[in-house]
ZATI-455550 format. One record per residue (C-alpha): residue number from 1; residue in one letter; x, y, z. Coordinates in pm, 1 decimal. Layout:
% ZATI-455550
REC pos code       xx       yy       zz
REC NUM    A        X        Y        Z
...
***
This chain:
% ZATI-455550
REC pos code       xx       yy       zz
REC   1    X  -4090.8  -5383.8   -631.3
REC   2    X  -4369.2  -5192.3   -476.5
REC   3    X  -4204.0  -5215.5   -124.5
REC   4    X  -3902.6  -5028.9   -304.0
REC   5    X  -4094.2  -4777.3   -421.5
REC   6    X  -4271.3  -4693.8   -124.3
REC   7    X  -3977.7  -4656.1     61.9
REC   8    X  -3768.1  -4429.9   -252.2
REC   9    X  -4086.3  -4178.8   -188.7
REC  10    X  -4032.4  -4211.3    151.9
REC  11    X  -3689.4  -4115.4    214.8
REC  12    X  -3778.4  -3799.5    -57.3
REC  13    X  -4025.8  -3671.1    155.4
REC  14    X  -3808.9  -3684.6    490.3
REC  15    X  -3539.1  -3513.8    303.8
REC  16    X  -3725.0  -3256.1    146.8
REC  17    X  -3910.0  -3156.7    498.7
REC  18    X  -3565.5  -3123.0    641.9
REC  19    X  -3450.0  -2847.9    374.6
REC  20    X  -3598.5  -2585.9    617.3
REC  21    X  -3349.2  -2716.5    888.8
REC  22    X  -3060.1  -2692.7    644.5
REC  23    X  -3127.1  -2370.3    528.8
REC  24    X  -3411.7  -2139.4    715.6
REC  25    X  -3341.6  -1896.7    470.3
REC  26    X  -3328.8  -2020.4    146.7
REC  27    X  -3731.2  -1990.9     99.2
REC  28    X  -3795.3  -1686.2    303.1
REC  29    X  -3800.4  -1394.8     40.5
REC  30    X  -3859.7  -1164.1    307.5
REC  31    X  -3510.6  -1327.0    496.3
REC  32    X  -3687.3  -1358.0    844.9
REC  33    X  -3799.9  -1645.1   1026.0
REC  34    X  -3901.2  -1557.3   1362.6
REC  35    X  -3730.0  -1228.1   1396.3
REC  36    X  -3811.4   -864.5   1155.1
REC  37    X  -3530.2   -699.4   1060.3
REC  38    X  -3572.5   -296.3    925.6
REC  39    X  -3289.9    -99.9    776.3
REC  40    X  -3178.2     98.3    502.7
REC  41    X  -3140.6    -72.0    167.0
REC  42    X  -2905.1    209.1    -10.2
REC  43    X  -2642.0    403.0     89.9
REC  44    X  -2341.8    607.2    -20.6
REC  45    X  -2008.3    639.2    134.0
REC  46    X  -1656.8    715.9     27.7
REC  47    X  -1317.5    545.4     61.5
REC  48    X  -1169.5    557.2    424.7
REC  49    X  -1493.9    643.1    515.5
REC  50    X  -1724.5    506.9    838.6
REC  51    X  -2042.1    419.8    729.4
REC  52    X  -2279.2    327.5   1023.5
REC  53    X  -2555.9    135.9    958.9
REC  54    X  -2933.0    100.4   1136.2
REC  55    X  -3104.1   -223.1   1201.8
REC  56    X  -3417.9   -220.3   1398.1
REC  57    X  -3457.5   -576.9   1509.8
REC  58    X  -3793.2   -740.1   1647.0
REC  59    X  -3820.9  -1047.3   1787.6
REC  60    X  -4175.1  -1204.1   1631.7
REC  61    X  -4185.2  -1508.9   1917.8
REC  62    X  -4384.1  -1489.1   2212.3
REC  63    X  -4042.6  -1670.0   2412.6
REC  64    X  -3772.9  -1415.2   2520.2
REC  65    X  -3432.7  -1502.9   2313.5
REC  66    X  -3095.5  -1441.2   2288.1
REC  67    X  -2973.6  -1336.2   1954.7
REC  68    X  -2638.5  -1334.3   1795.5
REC  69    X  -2558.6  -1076.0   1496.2
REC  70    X  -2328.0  -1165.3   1240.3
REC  71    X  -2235.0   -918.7    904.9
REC  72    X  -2129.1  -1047.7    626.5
REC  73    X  -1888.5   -800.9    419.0
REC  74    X  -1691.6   -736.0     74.1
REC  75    X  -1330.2   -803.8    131.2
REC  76    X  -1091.2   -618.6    221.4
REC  77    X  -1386.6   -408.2    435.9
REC  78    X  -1372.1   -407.5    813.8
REC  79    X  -1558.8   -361.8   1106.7
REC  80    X  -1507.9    -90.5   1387.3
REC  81    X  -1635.2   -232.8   1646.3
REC  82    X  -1699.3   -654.1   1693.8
REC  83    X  -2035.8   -766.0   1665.0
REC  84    X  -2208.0   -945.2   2016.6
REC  85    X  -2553.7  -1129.7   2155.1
REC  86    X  -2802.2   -917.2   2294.1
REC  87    X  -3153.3  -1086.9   2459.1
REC  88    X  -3507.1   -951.5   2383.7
REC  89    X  -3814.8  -1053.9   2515.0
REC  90    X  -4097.4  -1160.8   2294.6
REC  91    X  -4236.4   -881.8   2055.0
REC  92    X  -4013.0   -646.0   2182.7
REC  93    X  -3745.7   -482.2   1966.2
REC  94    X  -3438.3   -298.5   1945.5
REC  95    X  -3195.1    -85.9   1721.5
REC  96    X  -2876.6   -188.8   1642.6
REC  97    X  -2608.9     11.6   1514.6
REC  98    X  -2300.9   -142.2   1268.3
REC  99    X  -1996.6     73.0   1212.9
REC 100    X  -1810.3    -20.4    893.3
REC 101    X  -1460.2     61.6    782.4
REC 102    X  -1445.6    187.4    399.7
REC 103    X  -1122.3     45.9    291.0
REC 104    X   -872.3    329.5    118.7
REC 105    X   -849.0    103.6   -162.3
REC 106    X  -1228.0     15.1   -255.2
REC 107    X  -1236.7    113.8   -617.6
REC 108    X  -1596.6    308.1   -706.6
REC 109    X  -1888.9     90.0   -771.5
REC 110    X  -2190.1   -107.5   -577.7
REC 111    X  -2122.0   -357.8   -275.7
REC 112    X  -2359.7   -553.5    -98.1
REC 113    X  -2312.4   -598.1    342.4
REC 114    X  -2569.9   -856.0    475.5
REC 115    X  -2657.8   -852.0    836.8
REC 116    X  -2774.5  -1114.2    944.8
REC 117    X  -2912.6  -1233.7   1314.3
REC 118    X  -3012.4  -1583.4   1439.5
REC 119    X  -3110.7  -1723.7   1807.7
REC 120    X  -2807.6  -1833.2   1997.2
REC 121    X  -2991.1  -2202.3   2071.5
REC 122    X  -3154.0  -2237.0   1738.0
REC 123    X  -3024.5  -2143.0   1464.4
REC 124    X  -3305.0  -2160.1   1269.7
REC 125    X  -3500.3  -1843.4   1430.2
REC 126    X  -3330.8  -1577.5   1248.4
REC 127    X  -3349.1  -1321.1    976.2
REC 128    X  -3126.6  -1109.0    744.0
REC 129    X  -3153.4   -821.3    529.2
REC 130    X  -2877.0   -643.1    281.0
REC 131    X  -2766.3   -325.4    210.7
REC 132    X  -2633.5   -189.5    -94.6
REC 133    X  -2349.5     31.1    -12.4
REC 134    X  -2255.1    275.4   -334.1
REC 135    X  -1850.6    353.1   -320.4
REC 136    X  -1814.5    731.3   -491.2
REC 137    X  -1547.4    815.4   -746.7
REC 138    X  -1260.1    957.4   -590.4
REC 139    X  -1041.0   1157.4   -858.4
REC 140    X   -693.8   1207.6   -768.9
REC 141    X   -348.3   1287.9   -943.8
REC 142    X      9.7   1314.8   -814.1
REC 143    X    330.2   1399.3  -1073.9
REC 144    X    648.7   1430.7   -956.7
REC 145    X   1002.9   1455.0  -1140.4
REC 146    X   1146.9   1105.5  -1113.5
REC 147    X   1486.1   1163.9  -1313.0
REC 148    X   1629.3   1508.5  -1442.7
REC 149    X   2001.8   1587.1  -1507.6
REC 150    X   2186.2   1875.8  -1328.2
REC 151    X   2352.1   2009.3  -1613.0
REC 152    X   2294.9   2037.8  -1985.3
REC 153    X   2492.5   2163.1  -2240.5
REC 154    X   2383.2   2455.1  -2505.8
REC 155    X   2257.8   2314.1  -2843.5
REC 156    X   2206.8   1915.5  -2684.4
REC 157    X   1935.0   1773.0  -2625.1
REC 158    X   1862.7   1626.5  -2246.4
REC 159    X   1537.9   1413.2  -2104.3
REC 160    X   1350.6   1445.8  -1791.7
REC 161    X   1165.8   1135.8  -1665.6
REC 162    X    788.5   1264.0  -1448.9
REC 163    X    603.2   1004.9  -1263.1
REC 164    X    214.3   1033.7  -1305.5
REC 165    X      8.9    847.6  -1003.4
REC 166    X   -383.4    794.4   -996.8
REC 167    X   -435.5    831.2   -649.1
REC 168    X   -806.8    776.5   -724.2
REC 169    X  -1063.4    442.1   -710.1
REC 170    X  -1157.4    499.8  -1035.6
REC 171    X   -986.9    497.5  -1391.3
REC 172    X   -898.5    786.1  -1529.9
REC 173    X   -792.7    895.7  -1859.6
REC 174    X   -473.7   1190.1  -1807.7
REC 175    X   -375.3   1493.3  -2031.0
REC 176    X    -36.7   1598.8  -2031.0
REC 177    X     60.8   1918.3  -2085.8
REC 178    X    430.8   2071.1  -2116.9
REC 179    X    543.7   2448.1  -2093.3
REC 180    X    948.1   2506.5  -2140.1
REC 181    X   1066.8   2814.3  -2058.9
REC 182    X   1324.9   3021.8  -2232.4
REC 183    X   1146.1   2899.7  -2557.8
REC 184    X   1288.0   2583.2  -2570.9
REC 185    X   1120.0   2316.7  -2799.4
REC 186    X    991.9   2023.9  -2590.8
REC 187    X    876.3   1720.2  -2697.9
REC 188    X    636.1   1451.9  -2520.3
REC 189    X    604.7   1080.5  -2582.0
REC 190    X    253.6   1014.5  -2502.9
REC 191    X     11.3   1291.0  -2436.5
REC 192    X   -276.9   1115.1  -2341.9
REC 193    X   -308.9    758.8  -2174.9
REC 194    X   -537.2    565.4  -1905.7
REC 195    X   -437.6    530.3  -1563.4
REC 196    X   -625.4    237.1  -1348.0
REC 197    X   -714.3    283.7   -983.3
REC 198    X   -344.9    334.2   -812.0
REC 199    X   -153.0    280.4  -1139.8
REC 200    X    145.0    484.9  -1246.8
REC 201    X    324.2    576.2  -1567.2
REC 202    X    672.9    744.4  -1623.4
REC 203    X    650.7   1039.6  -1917.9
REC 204    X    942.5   1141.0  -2053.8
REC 205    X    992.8   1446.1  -2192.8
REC 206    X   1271.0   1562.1  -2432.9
REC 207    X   1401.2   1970.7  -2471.3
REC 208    X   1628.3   2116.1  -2723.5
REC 209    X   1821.5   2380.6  -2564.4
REC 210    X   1961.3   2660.7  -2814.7
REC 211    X   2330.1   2621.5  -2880.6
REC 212    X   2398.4   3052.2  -2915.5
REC 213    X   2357.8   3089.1  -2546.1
REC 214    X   2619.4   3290.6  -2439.6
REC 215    X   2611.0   3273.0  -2059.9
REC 216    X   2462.3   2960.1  -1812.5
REC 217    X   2069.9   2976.5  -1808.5
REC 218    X   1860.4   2807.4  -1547.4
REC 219    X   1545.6   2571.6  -1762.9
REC 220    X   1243.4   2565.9  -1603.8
REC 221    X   1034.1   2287.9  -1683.8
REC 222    X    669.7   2224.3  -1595.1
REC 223    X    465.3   1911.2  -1672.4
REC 224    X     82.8   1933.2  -1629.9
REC 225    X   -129.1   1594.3  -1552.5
REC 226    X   -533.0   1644.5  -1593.7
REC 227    X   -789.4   1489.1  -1632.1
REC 228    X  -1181.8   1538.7  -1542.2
REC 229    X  -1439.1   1386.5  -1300.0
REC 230    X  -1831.0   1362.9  -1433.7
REC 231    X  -1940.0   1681.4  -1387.7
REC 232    X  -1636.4   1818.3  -1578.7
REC 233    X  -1461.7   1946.9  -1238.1
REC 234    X  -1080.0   1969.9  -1431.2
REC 235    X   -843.3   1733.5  -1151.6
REC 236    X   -468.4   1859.4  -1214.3
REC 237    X   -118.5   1745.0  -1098.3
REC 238    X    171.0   1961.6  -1137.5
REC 239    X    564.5   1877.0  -1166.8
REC 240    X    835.5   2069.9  -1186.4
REC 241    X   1232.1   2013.3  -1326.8
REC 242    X   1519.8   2256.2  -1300.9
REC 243    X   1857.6   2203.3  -1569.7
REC 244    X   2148.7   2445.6  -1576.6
REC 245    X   2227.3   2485.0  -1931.8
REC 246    X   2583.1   2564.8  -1974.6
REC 247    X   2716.5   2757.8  -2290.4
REC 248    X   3008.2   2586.0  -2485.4
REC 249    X   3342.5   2769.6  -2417.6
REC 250    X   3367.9   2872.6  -2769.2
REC 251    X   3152.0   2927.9  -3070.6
REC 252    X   3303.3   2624.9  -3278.0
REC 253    X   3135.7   2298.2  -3303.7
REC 254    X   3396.2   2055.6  -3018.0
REC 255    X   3570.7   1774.6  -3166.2
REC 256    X   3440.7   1538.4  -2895.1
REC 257    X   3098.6   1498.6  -2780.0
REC 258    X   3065.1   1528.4  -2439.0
REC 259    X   2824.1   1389.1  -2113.1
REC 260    X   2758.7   1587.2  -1806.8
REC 261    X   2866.1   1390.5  -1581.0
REC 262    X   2832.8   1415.8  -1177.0
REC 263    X   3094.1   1263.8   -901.6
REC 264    X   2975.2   1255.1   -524.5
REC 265    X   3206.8   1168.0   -259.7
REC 266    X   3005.4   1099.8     58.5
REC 267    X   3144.1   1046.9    416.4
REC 268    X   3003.0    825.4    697.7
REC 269    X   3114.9    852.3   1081.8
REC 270    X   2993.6    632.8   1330.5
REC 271    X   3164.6    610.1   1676.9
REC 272    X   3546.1    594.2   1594.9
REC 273    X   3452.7    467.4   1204.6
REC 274    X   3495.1    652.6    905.5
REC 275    X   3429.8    554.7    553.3
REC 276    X   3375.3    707.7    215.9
REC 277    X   3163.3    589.8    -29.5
REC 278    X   3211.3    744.9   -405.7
REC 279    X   2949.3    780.9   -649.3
REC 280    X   2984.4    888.4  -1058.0
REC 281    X   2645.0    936.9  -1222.2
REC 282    X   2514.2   1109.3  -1528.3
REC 283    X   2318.9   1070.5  -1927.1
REC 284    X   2308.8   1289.5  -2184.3
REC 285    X   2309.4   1212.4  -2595.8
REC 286    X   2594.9   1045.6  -2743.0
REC 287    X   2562.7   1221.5  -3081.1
REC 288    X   2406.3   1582.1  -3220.1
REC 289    X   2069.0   1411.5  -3376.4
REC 290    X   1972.6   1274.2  -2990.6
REC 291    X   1929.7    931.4  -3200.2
REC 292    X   2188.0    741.3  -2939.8
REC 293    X   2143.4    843.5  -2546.6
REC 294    X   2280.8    726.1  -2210.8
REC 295    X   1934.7    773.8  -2035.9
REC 296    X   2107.8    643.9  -1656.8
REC 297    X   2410.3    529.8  -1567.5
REC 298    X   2546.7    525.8  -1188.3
REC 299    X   2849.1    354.3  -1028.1
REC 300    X   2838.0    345.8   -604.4
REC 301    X   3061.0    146.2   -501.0
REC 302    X   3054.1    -14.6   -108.3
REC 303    X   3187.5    257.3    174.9
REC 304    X   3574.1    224.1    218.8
REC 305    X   3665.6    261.0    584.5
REC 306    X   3679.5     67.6    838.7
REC 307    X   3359.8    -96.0   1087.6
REC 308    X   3029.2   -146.8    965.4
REC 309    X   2888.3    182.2    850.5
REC 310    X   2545.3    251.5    753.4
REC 311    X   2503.7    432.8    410.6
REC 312    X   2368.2    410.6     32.1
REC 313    X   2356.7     50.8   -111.8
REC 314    X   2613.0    -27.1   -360.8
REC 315    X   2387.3     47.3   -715.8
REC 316    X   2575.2    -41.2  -1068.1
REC 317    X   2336.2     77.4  -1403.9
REC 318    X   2373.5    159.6  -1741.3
REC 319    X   2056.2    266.6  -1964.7
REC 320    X   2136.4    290.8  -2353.0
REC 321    X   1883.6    391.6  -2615.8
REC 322    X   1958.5    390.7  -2979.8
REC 323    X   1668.3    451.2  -3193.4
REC 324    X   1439.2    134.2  -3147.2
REC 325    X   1646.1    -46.2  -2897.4
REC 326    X   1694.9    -29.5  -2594.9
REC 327    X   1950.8   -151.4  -2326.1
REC 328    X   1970.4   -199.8  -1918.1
REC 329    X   2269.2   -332.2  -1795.3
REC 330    X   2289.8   -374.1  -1371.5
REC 331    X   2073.8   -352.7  -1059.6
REC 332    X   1705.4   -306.9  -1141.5
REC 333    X   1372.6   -390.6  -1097.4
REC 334    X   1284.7   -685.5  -1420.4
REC 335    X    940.5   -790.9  -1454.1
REC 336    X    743.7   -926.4  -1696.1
REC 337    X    373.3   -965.3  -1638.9
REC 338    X     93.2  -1043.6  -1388.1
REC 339    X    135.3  -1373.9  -1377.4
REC 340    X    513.5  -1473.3  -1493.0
REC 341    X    661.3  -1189.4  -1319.4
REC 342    X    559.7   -926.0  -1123.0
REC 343    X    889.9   -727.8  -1037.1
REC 344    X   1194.8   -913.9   -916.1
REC 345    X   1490.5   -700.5   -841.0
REC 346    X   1853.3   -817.2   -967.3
REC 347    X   2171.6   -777.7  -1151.2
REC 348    X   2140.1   -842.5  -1490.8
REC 349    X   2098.9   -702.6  -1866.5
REC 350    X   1744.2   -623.3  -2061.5
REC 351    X   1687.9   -552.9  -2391.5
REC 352    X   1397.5   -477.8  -2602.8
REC 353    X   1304.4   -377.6  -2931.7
REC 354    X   1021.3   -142.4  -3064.5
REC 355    X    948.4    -47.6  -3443.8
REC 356    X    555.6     58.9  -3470.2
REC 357    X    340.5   -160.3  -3362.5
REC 358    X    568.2   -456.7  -3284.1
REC 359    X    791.5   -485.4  -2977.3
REC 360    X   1010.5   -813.3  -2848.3
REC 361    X   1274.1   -827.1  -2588.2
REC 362    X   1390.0   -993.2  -2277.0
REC 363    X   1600.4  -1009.1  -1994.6
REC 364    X   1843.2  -1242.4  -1762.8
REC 365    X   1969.7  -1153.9  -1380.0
REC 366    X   2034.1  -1316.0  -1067.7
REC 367    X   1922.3  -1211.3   -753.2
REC 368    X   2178.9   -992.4   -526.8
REC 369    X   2195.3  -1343.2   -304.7
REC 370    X   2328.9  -1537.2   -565.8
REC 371    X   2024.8  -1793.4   -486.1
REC 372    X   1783.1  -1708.1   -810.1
REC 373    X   1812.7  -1668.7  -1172.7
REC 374    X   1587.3  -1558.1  -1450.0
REC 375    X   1561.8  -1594.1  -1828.8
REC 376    X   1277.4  -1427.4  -2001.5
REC 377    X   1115.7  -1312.1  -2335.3
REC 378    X    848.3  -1163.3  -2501.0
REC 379    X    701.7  -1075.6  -2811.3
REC 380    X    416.4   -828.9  -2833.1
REC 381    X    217.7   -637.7  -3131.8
REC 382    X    -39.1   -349.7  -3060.3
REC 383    X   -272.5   -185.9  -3336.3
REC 384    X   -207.4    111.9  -3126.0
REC 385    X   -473.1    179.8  -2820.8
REC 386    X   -732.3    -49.8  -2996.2
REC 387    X   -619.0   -410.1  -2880.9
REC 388    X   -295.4   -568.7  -2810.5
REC 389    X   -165.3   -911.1  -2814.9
REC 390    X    150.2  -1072.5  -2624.0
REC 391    X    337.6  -1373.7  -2574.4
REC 392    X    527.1  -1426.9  -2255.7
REC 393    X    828.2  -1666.1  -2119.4
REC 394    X   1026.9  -1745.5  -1850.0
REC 395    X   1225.5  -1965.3  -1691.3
REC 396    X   1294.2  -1944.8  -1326.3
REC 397    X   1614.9  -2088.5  -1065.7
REC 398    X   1597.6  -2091.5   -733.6
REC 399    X   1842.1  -2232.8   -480.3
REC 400    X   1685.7  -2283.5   -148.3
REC 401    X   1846.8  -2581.1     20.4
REC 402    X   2032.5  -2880.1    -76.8
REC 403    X   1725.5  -2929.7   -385.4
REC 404    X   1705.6  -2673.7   -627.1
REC 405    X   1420.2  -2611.6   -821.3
REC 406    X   1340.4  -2463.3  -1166.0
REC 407    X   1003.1  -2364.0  -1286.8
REC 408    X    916.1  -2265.5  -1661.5
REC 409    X    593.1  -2041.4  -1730.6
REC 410    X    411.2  -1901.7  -2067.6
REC 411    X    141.5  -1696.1  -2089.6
REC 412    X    -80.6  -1523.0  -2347.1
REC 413    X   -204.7  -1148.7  -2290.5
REC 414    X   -448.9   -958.1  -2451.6
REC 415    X   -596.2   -629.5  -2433.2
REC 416    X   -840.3   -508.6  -2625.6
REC 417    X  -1073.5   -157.8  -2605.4
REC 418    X  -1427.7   -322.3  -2636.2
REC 419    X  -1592.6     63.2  -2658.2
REC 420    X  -1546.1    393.6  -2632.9
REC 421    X  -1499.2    362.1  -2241.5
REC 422    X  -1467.1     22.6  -2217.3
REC 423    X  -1086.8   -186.2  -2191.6
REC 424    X  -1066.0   -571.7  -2100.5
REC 425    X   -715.9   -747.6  -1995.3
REC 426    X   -695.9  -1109.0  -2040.7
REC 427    X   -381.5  -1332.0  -1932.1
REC 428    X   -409.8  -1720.6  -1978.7
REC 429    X    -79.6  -1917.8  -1822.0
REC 430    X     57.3  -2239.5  -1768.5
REC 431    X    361.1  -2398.1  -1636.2
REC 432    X    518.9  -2676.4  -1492.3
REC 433    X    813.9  -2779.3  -1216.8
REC 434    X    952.0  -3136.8  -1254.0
REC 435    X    708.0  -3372.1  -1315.6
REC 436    X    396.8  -3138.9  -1209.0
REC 437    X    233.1  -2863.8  -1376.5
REC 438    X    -37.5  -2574.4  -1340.9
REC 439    X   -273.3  -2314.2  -1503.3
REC 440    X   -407.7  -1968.4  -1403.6
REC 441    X   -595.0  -1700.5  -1552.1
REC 442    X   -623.0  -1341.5  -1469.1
REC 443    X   -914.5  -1078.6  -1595.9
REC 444    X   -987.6   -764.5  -1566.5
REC 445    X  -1300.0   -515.8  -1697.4
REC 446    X  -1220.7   -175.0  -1683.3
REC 447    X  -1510.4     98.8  -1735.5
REC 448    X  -1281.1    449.1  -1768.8
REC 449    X  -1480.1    739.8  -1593.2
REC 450    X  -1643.1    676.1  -1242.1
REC 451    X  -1720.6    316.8  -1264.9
REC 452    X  -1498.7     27.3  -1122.9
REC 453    X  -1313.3   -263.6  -1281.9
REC 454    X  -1409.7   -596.6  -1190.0
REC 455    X  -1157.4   -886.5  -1117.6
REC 456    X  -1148.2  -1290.1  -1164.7
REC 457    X   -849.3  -1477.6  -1100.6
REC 458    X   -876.1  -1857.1  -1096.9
REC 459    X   -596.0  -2129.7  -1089.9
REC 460    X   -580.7  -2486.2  -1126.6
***
């Protein structure tokens, strides 16, 4: 028993004077074993940015060496130039410069970079030393007019669609502002929202024209995206729409209610080929209140001629609105959320409901190669910015071989405003294919004003 003993303590002494082998570093607080390292502990930089760096490296061994350099970097992050061995002699030193890459994409906050250098023969000579780089806000806003009718008739009502883009690392929170010209009434959805770091969001916005116009009138319309960095430097964006608004031919109210509508006839030439390709597009309101619109609705059809001719796609929509509901009939983008579905792009029909705070829907389509189908659903119900909770299905086809597969996925999201500047995202999902099955998660702290969001994302 005592023999057992002897040799237990032993074998825990031999393996606890190798952990200095395993790991020179792990008990060096100063990270150097062998070899000094000097260099800046803070800097600041900006996306796309190239930050060089400073090292002054000293080699603390009487025996010349050959060192190799190694940096250890945040993803995504790059360097400009590869790192390499270089020899010094015993006590001598040197300075080493590191180039890094800032990616366009690094969202504001705090990263750490850890150089590191080591002997070529034995690895444990070596040292490190980090550097904490500080990514700076970067405010920026683009709006542009993403849907707008030519023509509008005196008295209606019409809607123009404006895209709003953070172009910035950083969450911001955007004021809209409208001015109509000719002093008609216009009307905004949402007037104030948060964007994420390269996040978009499509405002619509809704004018009344006067019906006692008595000659065509060109409507200027000018949406206004701000919002403000820390020092309360105003950031602004700046789109512009343009409507005709054509008088009615007479003064009394028409028996029919009527849609502007456009037809295009375009013509393709290649070689000896010709082909035409016709195209009928237009939206408007269906009654006087505005209650029932035809937001989109285009028919192209495929080029009639004769070859292979390059030209538009063929593109089939409808978009109906009537009060709460809302319908998409065609060739569109469906998606559904981060981890069910992203964006998928199809022919098929959506529909989805909205009465205060509650909002359920779904949608069906099959891919343009016949190869794919979707089902999905959701139900949803949002205390207004404060928190919101939804429920997510789907069922998925997909025809790739002799074997089809079919995979079904739910998922629970929730987002919730923990403070004033403060919004977290949660998605839990789980699925299964067959006789096998799977989990993920997705999370996401967002800190609105000049601090970044952090990320987890774990599956099973």
């Amino acid at each position: 028993m005592a023999g057992r003993r002897r040799i237990s303590l032993l074998l825990t002494l031999i393996s606890l004077s190798t952990l200095p082998l395993l790991n020179p570093f792990s008990a060096q607080e100063s990270g150097k074993t062998g070899v000094e390292i000097l260099g800046p502990s803070f800097v600041e930089a900006r996306p796309r940015e190239v930050v060089t760096l400073s090292f002054l490296v000293t080699n603390s061994t009487p025996e010349e060496r050959v060192f190799l350099e190694t940096i250890d970097l945040p993803e995504g992050w790059k360097l400009l130039f590869p790192m390499t061995t270089f020899p010094l002699k015993g006590g001598e030193n040197e300075v080493r410069l590191v180039s890094i890459i800032v990616p366009p994409a690094a969202a504001a906050g705090k990263y750490t970079v850890t150089y590191l250098v080591k002997d070529s023969s034995y690895p444990f000579v070596g040292g490190y030393t980090r550097v904490e780089v500080n990514v700076l806000p970067l405010l920026g806003l683009e709006a542009i007019t993403q849907e707008a009718p030519l023509y509008a008739t005196a008295g209606e009502s019409y809607d123009v669609s404006f895209q709003v883009i953070n172009r910035g690392n950083a969450p911001v929170r955007v004021t809209i502002e409208i001015e109509s010209g000719k002093g008609f009434p216009a009307t905004v959805e949402e007037k104030e929202f948060l964007l994420k770091a390269g996040q978009s969001k499509v405002v619509k916005v809704r004018v009344q024209t006067k019906g006692d116009l008595v000659q065509a009138e060109n409507h200027i319309l000018r949406l206004r995206a701000k919002t403000q960095d820390k020092s309360g430097k105003v950031i602004e964006a700046i789109a512009v729409s343009s409507v005709e608004v054509i008088p009615r031919v007479s003064g009394a109210v028409e028996r029919y209610h009527r849609i502007p509508v456009i037809l295009g006839i375009g013509s393709y030439k290649k070689g000896g080929n010709l082909g035409l390709q016709v195209e009928l597009a237009g939206s408007g309101s269906l009654d006087e209140a505005g209650g029932t619109r035809v937001d989109d609705f285009l028919l192209r059809g495929p080029v009639l001629g004769i070859g292979e001719l390059s030209s538009k796609p063929e593109d089939y929509r409808l978009s109906l609105a009537i009060k709460g509901l809302t319908i998409h009939l065609g060739d569109r983008l469906f998606g559904l959320s981060s981890l069910t579905e992203r964006g998928l792009f199809g022919r098929g029909a959506e529909i989805s409901f909205k009465k205060q705070g509650l909002r359920m829907g779904g949608y069906y389509l099959k891919t343009l190669d016949n190869r794919g189908e979707e089902w999905a659903g959701y139900l949803a119900y949002s205390a207004g910015d404060r928190w919101k909770l939804q429920i997510n299905g789907i069922s998925e086809k997909e025809s790739v071989g002799e074997e089809p597969s079919e995979d079904r996925i739910w998922s629970l999201e929730m987002e919730g405003r923990l403070g004033k500047n403060t919004v977290a995202e949660l998605e839990y999902a789980w699925g299964e294919r067959e006789e096998t099955s799977g989990r993920a998660w997705r999370g996401i702290l967002w800190f609105i004003g000049h601090s970044r969001g952090s990320l987890k994302h774990g599956r099973m």
